[in-house]
VOGU-3710 file (C-alpha; in Angstrom, 3 decimals, decimal comma):
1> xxxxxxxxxx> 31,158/-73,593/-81,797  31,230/-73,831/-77,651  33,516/-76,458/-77,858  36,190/-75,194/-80,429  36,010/-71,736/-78,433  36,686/-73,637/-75,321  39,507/-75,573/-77,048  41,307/-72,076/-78,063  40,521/-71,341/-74,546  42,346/-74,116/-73,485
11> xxxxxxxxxx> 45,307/-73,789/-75,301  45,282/-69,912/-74,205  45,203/-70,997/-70,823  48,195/-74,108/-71,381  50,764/-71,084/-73,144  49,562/-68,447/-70,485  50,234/-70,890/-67,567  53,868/-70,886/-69,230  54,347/-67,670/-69,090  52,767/-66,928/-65,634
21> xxxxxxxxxx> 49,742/-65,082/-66,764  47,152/-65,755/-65,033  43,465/-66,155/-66,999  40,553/-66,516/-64,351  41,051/-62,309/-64,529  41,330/-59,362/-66,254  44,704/-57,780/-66,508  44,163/-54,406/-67,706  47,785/-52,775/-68,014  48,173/-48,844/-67,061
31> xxxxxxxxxx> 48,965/-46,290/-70,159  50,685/-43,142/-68,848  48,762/-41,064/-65,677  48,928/-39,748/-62,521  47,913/-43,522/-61,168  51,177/-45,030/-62,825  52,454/-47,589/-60,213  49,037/-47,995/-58,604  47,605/-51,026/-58,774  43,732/-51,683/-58,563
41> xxxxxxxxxx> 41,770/-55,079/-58,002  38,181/-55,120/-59,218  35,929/-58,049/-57,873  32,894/-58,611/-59,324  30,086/-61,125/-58,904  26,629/-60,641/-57,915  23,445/-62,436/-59,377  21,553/-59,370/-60,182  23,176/-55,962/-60,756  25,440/-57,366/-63,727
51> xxxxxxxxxx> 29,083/-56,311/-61,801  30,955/-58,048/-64,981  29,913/-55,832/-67,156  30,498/-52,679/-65,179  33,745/-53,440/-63,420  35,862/-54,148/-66,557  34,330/-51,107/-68,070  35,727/-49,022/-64,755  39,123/-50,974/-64,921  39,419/-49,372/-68,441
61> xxxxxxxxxx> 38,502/-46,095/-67,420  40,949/-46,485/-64,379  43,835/-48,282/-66,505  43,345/-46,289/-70,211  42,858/-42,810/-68,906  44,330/-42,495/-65,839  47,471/-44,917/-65,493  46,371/-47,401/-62,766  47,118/-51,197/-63,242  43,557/-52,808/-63,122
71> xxxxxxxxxx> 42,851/-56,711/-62,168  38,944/-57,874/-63,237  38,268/-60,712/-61,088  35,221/-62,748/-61,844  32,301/-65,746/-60,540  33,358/-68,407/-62,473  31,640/-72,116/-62,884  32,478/-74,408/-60,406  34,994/-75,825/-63,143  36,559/-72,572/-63,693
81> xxxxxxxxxx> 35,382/-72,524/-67,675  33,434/-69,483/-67,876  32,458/-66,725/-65,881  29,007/-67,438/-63,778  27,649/-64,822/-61,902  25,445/-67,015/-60,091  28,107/-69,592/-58,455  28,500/-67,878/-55,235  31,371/-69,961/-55,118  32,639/-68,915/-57,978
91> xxxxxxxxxx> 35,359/-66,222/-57,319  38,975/-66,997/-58,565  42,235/-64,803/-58,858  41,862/-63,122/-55,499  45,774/-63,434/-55,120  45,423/-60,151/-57,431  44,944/-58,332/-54,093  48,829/-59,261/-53,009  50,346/-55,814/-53,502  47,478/-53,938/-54,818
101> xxxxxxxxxx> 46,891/-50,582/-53,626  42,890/-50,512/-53,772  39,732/-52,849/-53,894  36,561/-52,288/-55,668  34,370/-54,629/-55,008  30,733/-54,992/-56,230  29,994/-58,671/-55,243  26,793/-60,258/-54,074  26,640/-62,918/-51,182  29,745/-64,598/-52,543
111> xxxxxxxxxx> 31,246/-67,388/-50,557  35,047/-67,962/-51,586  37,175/-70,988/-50,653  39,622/-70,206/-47,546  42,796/-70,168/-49,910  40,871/-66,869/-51,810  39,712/-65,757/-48,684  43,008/-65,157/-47,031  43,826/-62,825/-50,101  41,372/-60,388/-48,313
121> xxxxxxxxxx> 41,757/-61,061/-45,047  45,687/-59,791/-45,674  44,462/-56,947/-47,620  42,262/-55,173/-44,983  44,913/-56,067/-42,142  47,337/-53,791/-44,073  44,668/-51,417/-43,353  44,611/-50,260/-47,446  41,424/-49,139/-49,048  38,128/-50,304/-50,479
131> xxxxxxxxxx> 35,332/-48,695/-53,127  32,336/-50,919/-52,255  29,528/-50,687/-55,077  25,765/-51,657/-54,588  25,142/-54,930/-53,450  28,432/-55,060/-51,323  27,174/-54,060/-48,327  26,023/-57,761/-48,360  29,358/-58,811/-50,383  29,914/-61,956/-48,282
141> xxxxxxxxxx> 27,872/-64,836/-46,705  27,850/-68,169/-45,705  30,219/-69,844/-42,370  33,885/-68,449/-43,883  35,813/-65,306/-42,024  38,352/-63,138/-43,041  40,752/-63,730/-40,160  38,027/-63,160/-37,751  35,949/-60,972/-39,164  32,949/-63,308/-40,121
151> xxxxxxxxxx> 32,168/-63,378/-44,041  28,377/-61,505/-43,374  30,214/-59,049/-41,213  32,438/-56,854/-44,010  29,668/-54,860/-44,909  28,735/-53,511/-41,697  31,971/-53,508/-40,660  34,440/-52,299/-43,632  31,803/-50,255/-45,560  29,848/-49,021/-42,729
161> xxxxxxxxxx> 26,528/-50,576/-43,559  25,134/-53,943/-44,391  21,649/-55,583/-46,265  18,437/-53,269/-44,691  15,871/-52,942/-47,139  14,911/-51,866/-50,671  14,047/-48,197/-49,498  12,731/-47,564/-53,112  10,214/-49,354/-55,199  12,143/-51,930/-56,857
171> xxxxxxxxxx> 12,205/-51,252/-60,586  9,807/-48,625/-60,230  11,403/-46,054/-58,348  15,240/-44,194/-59,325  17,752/-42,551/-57,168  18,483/-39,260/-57,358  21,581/-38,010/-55,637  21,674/-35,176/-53,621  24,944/-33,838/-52,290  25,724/-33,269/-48,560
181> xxxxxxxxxx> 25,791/-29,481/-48,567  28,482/-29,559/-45,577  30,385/-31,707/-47,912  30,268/-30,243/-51,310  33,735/-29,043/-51,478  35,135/-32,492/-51,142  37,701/-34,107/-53,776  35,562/-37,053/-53,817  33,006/-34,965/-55,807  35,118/-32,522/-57,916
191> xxxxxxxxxx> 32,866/-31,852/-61,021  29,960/-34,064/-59,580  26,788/-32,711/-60,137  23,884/-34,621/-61,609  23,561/-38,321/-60,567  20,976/-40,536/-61,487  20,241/-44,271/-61,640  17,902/-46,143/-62,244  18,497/-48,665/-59,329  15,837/-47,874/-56,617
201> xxxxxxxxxx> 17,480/-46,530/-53,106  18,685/-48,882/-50,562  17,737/-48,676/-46,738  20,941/-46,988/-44,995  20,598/-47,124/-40,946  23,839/-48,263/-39,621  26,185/-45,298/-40,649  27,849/-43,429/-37,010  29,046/-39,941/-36,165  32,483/-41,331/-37,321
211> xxxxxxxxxx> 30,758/-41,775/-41,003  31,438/-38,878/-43,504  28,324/-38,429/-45,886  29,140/-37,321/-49,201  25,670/-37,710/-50,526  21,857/-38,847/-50,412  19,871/-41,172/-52,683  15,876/-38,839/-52,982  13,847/-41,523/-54,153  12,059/-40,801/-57,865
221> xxxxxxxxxx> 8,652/-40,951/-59,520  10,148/-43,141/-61,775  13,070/-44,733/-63,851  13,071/-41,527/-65,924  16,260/-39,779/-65,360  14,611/-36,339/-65,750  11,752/-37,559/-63,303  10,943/-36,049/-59,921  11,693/-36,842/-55,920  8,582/-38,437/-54,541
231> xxxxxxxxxx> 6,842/-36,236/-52,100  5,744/-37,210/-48,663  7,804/-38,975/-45,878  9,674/-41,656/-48,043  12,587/-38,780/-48,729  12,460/-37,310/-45,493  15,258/-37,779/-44,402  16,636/-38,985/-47,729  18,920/-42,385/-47,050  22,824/-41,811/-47,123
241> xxxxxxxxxx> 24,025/-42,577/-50,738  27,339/-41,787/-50,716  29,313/-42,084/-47,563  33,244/-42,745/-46,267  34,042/-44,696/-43,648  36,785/-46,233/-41,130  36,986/-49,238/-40,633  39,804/-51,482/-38,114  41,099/-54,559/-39,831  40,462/-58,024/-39,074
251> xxxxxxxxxx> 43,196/-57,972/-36,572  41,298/-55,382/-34,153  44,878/-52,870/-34,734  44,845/-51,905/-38,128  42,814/-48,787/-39,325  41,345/-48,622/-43,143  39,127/-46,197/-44,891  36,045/-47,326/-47,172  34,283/-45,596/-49,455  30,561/-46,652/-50,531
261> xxxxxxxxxx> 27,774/-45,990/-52,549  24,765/-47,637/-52,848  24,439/-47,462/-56,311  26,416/-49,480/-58,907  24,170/-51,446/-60,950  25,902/-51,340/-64,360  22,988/-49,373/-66,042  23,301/-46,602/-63,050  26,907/-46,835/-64,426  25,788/-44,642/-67,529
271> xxxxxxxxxx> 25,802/-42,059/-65,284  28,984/-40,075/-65,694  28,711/-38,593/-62,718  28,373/-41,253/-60,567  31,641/-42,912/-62,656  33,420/-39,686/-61,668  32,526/-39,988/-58,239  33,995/-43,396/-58,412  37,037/-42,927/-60,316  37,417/-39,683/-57,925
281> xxxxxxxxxx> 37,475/-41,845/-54,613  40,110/-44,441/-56,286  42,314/-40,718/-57,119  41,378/-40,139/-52,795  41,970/-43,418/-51,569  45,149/-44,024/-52,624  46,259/-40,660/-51,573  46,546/-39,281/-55,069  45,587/-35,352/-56,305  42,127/-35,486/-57,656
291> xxxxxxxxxx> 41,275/-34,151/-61,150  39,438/-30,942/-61,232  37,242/-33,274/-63,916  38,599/-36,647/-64,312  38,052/-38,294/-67,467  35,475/-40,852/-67,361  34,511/-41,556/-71,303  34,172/-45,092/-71,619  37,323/-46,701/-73,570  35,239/-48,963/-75,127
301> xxxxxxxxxx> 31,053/-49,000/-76,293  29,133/-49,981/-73,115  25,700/-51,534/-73,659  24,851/-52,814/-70,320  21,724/-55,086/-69,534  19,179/-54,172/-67,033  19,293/-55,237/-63,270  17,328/-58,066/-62,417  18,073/-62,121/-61,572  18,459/-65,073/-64,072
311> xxxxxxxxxx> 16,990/-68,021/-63,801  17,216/-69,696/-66,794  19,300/-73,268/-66,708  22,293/-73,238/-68,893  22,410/-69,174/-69,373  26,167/-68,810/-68,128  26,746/-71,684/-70,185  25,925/-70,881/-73,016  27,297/-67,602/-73,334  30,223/-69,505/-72,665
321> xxxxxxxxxx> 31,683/-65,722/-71,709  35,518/-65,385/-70,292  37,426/-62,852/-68,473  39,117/-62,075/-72,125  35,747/-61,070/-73,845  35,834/-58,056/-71,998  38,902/-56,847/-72,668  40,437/-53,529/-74,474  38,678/-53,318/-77,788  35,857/-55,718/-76,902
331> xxxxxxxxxx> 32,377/-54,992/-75,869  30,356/-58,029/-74,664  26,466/-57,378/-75,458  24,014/-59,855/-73,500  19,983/-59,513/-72,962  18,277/-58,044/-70,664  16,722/-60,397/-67,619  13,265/-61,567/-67,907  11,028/-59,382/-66,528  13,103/-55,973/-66,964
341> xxxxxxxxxx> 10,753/-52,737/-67,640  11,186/-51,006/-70,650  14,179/-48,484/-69,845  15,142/-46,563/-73,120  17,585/-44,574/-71,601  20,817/-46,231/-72,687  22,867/-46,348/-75,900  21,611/-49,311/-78,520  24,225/-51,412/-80,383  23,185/-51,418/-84,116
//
């Protein structure tokens, strides 16, 4: 079955190349909206927080409801023949970012080539914008540089913050956000109100007087979306959440704005708040009018896994999964990691 799917693959790929299409991504085209002539770039790839799942599921939000031209990028296998969220030198199709308006990026200690690399490095010395999800205040590791700016530097440096420290118990513990009271008139959270995931909340100590906190993560009793903030010293203060930032470019001259949350793990993604907080940055960031109340119903069923690492040998494999599989109409369903705790707060597919 693997091998006659990779076959059609193959022959996809062979008429595509033809044409120009490109297939390591996901080219989500815009319907009619106020985003028309926008275009977005989505990068995914992190070992734990399932960021393949969720991004294509934003780029249809993004391209379906609101008229922005969305680009999935994905970890692939170091042969480029299905996606592999593990190979953190895996990403491919980072040329998407020539002449894109807006990042997103949710990606995990990745380590692309220098030819992807310079795809960013041009991007952030135009001084254009970036949504960073989750794990992507650690997006980048290993000896590569964005024109300078080392690869383990971009968190701290475009997003404002880098790896701390589970401030939550991990798997134990949810987020709750709390809005910034000074900041609760901001078009970032038009018709934001009740945000909840069940990722625990991160350790935020970087963040300057220049940083512009939107909102804070109170850490919960439990993965219960209904349950309550912890009492006792862990919440006070509560850890930034939310925040925007400026960053300067790679080439010391250029100034950029970031926006970042620390949550993003596809299952926190159920949350329609926190995908209208999202989807209201990408309306802010590229200096468009943000909805009153954006539409954020998912285009497709989502049925995300839990968060969590896997180990076993030959998983990517043999899900044999492509950037395709999660296109319009198509809704990939894969198991949760070993190990997850029972979370019954998410639609089933039957």
């Amino acid at each position: 079955m693997i091998m006659k799917r990779r076959f059609s693959i193959l022959c996809a790929s062979l008429l595509l190349s033809l044409t120009g299409w490109a297939v390591d991504t996901l080219v989500l085209e815009a319907k009619e909206g106020p985003g028309k002539g926008k275009r977005v770039v989505l990068i995914s790839g992190d070992e734990e927080y399932r960021s393949e799942e969720a991004l294509p599921m934003l780029g249809k939000i993004l391209s379906q409801h609101h008229g922005f031209h969305c680009t999935v990028v994905f970890a692939l296998d170091e042969a480029g023949k299905y996606i592999d969220s593990n190979n953190q030198q895996g990403l491919r199709g980072l040329a998407a970012l020539n002449g894109a308006d807006l990042m997103i990026i949710a990606t995990r200690f990745r380590q692309p080539s220098a030819e992807e690399a310079v795809h960013v490095t041009n991007f952030l010395n135009a001084g254009k914008p970036v949504i960073g999800l989750r794990t992507a205040t650690h997006a980048f590791t290993g000896k590569g540089d964005f024109g300078g700016l080392k690869y383990n530097e971009f968190g701290r440096k475009i997003l404002g913050e880098q790896w701390v420290s589970h401030h939550g118990g991990h798997k134990r513990e949810g987020a709750l956000g709390v809005i910034e009271q000074d900041q609760a008139e901001h078009a970032i959270l038009n018709s934001v109100k009740e945000v909840f995931g069940p990722s625990d909340v991160y350790g935020v100590i970087h963040l300057t007087d220049k940083d512009t906190i939107l909102m804070r993560g109170a850490v919960t009793e439990t993965l219960d979306p209904k349950s309550k903030p912890v009492a006792g010293k862990k919440n006070d203060p509560m850890q930034p959440l939310a925040w925007l930032h400026p960053y300067t470019a790679p080439n010391g001259t250029t100034k950029g704005v970031s926006f970042c949350t620390t949550m993003g793990a596809s299952v926190d993604l159920l949350n329609e708040d926190l995908r209208r907080m999202v989807v209201n940055a990408a309306f802010y960031l590229t200096k468009l009018d943000v909805p009153e109340k954006a539409n954020v119903d998912y285009v497709d069923p989502f049925y995300p896994s839990f968060y969590g690492f896997i180990r076993e040998k030959g998983y990517w494999e043999g899900h044999d999964l492509q950037p395709e599989d999660f296109g319009l109409g198509k809704t990939p369903v894969l198991p949760d990691p070993k190990g997850s705790p029972d979370w019954p707060f998410r639609p089933v597919k039957k």
